[in-house]
C-alpha positions as CSV (number, residue, x, y, z in Angstrom):
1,X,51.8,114.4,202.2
2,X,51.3,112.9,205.4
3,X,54.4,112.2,208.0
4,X,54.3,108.6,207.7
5,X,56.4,106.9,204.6
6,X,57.1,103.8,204.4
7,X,59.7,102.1,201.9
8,X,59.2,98.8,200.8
9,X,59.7,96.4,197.9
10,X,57.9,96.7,194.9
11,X,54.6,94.8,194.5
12,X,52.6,93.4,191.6
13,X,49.8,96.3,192.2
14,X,52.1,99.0,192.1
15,X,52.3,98.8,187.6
16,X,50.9,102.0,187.0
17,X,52.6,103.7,189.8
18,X,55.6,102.6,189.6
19,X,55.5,103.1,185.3
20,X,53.9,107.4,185.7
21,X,57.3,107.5,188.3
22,X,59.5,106.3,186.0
23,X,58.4,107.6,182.8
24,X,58.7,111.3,184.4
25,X,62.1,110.1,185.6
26,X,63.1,108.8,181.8
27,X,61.5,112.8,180.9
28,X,63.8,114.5,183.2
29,X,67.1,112.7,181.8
30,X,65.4,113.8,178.2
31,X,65.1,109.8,177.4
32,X,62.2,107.2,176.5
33,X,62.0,103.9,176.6
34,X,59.1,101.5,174.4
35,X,55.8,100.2,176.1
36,X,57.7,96.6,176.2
37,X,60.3,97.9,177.9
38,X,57.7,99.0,181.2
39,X,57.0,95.3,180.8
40,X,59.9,93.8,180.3
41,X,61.2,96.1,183.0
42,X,58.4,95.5,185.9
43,X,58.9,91.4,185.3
44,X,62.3,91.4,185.8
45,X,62.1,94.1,189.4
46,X,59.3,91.3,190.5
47,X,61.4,88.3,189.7
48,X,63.8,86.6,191.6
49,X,66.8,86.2,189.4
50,X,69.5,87.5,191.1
51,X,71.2,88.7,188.4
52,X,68.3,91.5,187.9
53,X,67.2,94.8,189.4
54,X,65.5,95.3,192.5
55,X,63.1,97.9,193.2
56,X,62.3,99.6,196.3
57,X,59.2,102.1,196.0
58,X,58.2,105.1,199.0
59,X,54.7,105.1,199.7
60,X,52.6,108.0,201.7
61,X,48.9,107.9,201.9
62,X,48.7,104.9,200.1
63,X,50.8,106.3,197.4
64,X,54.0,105.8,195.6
65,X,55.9,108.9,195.9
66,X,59.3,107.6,194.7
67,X,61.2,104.5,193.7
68,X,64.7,103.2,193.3
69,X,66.3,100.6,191.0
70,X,69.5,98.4,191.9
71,X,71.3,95.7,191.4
72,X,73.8,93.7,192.9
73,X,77.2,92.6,190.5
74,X,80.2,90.9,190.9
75,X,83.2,93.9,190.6
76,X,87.1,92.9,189.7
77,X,88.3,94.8,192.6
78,X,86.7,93.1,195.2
79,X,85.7,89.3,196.7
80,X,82.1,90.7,197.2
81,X,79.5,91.8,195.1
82,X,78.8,95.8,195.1
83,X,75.5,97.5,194.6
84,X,74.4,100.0,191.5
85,X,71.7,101.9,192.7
86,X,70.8,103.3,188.7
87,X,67.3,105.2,189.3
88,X,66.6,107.3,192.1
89,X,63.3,109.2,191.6
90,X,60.8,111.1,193.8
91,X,57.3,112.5,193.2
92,X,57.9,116.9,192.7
93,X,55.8,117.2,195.5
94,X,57.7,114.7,197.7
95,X,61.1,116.0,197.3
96,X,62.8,117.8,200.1
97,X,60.7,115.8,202.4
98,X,63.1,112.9,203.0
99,X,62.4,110.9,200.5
100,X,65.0,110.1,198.7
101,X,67.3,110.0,201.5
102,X,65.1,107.5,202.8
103,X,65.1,105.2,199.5
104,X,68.7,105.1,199.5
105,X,69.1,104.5,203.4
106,X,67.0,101.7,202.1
107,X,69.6,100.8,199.5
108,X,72.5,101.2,202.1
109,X,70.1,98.9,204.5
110,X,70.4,96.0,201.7
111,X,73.8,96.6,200.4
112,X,75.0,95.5,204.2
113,X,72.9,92.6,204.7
114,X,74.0,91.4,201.3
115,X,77.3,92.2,202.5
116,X,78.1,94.3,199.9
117,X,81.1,96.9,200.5
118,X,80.3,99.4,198.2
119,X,77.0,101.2,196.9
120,X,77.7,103.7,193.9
121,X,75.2,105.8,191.2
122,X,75.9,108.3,188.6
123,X,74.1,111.2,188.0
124,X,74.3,113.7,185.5
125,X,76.0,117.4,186.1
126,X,72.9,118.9,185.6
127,X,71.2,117.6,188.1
128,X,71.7,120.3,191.1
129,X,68.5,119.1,193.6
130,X,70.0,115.8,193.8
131,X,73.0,116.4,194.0
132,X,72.9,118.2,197.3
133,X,71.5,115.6,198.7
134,X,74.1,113.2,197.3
135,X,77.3,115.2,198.6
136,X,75.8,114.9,202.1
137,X,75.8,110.9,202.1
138,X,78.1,109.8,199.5
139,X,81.2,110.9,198.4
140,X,81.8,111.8,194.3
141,X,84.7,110.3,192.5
142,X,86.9,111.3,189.8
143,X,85.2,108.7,187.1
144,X,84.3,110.6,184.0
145,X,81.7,108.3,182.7
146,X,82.6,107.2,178.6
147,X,79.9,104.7,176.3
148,X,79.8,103.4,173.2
149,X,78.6,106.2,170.5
């Protein structure tokens, strides 16, 4: 992988990119999603409702070596809107090299010109790589996460 990244938004010729990234991400949390979901998915990222996820995506040598999902949502606590960053995922051969601090620098980068207070993810015990990262430029909370069986 070459020095030069660049993170951007998502783009109409990134499909089958962006859907081998997130299907190995959907493998490592042990999860699957159907074919119409990718394309339900991918519409919504490249739309411009509001209401729907964004995408950013990390590109080396005219690659996709990672991407990120988030949205923007009104929260109870607060006048302003706060940002869910819900998939963070880079490429096995791009980790440690900055990339997914650099995706959610990105995320940060957006959150504040949205003028969003807060930016927040979840992540699962598990999930030791990332979380290194993570206790360097977040902080973790005492949420336990419940759902609906």
């Amino acid at each position: 992988m070459s020095d030069t990244l660049n993170i951007r938004a998502l783009l109409p010729e990134d499909r089958a990119e962006w859907a081998e990234m997130w299907r190995d991400y959907l493998a490592f949390y042990e999860t699957t999603v159907p074919d119409q979901t990718y394309d339900s998915t991918f519409a919504r990222l490249l739309g411009d409702n509001p209401n729907d996820f964004s995408c950013f995506v990390a590109e080396a040598d005219g690659h996709l070596v990672g991407l990120t999902h988030y949205l923007f949502h009104r929260h109870a606590w607060k006048e302003e809107s706060v940002c869910y960053l819900q998939d963070l995922f880079a490429r096995p051969e791009a980790r440690g090299t900055g990339v997914g601090r650099a995706l959610i620098q990105a995320v940060y980068d957006e959150a504040d010109q949205q003028g969003a207070p807060s930016v927040y993810w979840l992540t699962q015990e598990f999930n030791h790589t990332a979380r290194k990262l993570y206790d360097r430029i977040g902080k973790q909370t005492p949420f336990i996460r419940y759902q609906r069986p």
